[in-house]
N, C-alpha and C positions, 0 to 999 in steps of 0.2 A: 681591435677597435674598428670602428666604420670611420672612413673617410670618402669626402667625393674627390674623383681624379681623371683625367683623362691619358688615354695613351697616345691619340693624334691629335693635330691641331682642325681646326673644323667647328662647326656649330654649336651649339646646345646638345644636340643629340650624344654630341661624343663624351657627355658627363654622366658618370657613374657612380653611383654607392658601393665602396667596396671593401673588403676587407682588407685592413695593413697592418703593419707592424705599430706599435706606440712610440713614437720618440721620446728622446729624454735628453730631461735639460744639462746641457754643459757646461763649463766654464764662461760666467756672466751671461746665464741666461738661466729662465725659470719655464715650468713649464705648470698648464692647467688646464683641467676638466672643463672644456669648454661648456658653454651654459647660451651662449649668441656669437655669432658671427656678421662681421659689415660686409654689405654685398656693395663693390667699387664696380664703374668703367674698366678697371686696370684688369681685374680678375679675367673679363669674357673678353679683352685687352689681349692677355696672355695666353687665353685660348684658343683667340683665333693667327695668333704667331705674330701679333704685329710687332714685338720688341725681338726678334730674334737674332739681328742684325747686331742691336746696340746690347742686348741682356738675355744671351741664349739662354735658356734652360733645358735639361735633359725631361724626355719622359719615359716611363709615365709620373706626369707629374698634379701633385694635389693643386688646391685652389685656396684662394683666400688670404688675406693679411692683416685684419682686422678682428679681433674677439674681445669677448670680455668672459670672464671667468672666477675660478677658484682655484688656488694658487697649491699643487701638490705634489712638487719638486721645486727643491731651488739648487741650481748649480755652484757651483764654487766661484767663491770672490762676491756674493752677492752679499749687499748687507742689505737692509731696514724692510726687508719683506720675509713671510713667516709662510709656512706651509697653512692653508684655511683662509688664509687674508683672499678679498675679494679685490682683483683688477680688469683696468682694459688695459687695452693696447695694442702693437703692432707685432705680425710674428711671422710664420710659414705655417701655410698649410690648414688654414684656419677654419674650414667647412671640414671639421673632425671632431669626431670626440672628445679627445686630447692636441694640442699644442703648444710647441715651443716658442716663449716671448722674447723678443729681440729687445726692447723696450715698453715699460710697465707704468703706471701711475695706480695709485690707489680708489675706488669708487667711489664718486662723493657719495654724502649721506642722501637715502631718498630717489639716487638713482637705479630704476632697473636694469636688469643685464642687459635688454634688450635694447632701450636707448643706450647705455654705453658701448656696447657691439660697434654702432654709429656714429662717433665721434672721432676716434685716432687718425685716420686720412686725412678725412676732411676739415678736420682743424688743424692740421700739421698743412695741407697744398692753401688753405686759406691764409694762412699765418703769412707763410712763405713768398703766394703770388701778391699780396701786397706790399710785403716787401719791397719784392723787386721792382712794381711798378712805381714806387718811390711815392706812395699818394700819403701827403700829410692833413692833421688835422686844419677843418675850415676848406678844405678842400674838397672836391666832387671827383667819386667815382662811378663811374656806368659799368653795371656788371651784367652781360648778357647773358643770358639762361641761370638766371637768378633762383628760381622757385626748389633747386635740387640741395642736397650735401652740402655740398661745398659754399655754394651761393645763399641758404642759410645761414652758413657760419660767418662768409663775410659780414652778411648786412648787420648779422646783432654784434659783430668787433668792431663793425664803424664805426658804428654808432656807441659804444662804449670808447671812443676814440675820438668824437666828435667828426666824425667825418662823413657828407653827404654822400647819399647812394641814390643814382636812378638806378633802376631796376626790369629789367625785361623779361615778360615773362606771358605766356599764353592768357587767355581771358578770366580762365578758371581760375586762375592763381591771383590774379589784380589783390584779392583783398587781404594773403596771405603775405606778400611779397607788402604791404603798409602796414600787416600785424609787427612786420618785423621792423618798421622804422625806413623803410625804403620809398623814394617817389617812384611808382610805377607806372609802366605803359606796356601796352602788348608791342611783338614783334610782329612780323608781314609786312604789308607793302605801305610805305608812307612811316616807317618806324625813325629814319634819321632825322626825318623832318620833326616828329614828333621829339624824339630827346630834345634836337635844337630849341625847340619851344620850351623845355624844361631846365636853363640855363647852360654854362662853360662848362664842358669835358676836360678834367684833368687828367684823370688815367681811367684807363681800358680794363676790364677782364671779360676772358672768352671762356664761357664752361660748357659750352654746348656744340663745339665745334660743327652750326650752321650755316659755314659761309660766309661771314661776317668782317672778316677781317679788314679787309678793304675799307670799311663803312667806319670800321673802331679808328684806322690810322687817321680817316679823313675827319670825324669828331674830334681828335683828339689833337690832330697836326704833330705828334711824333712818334713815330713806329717803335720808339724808345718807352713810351707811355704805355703800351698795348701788351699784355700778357696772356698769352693761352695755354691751355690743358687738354684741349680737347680735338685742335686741328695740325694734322703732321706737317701742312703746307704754309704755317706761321711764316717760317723765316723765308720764305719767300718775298715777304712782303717786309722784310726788315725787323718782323717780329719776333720777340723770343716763346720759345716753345718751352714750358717750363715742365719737367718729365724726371728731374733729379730733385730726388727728396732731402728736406734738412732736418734740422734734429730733433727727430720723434720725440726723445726723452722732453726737452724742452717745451714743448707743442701740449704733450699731453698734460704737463705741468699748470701749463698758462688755461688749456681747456677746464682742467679741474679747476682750475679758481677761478672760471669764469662761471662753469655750472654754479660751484657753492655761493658765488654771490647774486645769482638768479639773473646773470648776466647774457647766459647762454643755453637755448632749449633746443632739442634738433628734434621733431618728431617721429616716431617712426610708420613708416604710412602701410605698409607690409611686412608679413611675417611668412616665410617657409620654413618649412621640414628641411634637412639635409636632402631626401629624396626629389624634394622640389627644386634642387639647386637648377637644372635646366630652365625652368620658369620664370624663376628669378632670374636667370641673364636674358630670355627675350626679355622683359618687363626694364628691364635696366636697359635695357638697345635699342629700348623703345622710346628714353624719354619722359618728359612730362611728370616726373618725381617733382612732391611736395614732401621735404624731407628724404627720409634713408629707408632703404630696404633692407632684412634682416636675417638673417639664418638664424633659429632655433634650432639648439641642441637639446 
């Protein structure tokens, strides 16, 4: 089968199409013909070694944790999934042909491969970073770098949750970031000032890791309130750095029945080739996503 994979850590250039072996799925896991792949932060994340300290991984190693597919091994101990059944979810290796799922949910109806490819992460770190910043309903969240993944899923969970969002996000984005229910405002220079005109900060999210952090503690007055994903110099400032994931199975649960009650849309704003996988991580490092970007299989 083809997979993309790397043997050193280093740039885009060092991703390759290449021939590997098929994995197969084991004991409470399935495995399937992939059909899309989600292109994360984490992936060109892994590429370029930033987790090697906390989550070595050997190479050469493949890319990807995100797919949706058609289901054509299932391992032992699995029940209520059938060889043909169509899912997403989270796995290894996931810019292939074939891959093995770690945790699964079923497609809703209506959904393409290509949107669901785009869901499993970012509604499982959205789930989770609101959590932890404890922000309840009636309550106001500022989510900064709003207009990506993640920061889609939040604003339409808010607000099926009742809970206000500013929203930050470049010029282009203003009217995509109110499609979703969010009060938005650009960032640059005069952006604090600007939230404060937009009422009381309860809790923080950082998905854009630009530096901000300082500005989320000082809107929000507790470093306790403030959540990021995207800056490694959080807990300097008291913040937590939220980089351990919670439970997929659960996440993808709550994403399906948020799609099925048209609760929750994520667009997909780009499509590559497996070969394109290089492209797709400048384009991802660059920023400025409205919605998810995509590997086709």
């Amino acid at each position: 089968m083809k997979r993309v994979s790397f043997a050193e850590f280093g740039g885009p250039d060092v991703l390759h199409l290449t021939d590997a072996e098929e994995p197969h799925a084991g004991p409470g896991r399935i495995r399937i013909a992939v059909r899309a792949a989600g292109v994360n932060p984490v992936d060109w994340r892994n590429r370029e070694g930033q987790f090697q300290k906390a989550r070595p991984i050997e190479l050469p190693a493949g890319v990807g944790q995100d797919a949706s597919g058609v289901v054509d091994e299932v391992g032992e101990g699995v029940d209520g999934i059938e060889v043909g059944d169509r899912v997403f979810g989270r796995g290894l290796s996931t810019y292939a042909e074939f891959a093995v799922l770690t945790a699964w949910a079923r497609m809703p109806e209506g959904l393409s491969f290509e949107e669901a490819a785009g869901y499993p992460s970012v509604v499982e770190t959205a789930l989770r970073i609101m959590r932890q910043a404890g922000v309840q309903p009636g309550q106001t969240l500022l989510v900064s770098g709003a207009s990506g993944g993640v920061g889609s899923a939040v604003l339409q969970i808010a607000r099926d949750r009742g809970i206000t969002v500013i929203g930050t996000a470049g010029a282009a984005n203003q009217g995509y970031l109110r499609g979703l229910g969010a009060v938005a405002t650009t960032y640059g220079e005069g952006w604090v000032e600007r939230v404060r005109q937009l009422g009381q900060v309860d809790a923080a999210l950082d998905l854009a890791g630009s530096g901000v952090i300082r500005e989320l503690v000082e809107l929000t007055g507790d470093p306790q309130k403030v959540i990021s994903i995207a800056d490694l110099t959080a807990p300097e400032f008291g913040v937590r750095y939220s980089g351990v994931t919670g439970s997929v199975p659960e996440a993808l649960a709550e994403a399906a029945d948020l799609i099925s009650r048209g609760k929750l849309h994520i667009p997909v704003e780009k499509s590559y080739t497996l070969a394109e996988a290089a492209a797709a991580h400048i384009d991802s490092q660059a920023g400025h996503t409205r919605g998810r970007r995509v590997m086709v299989v």
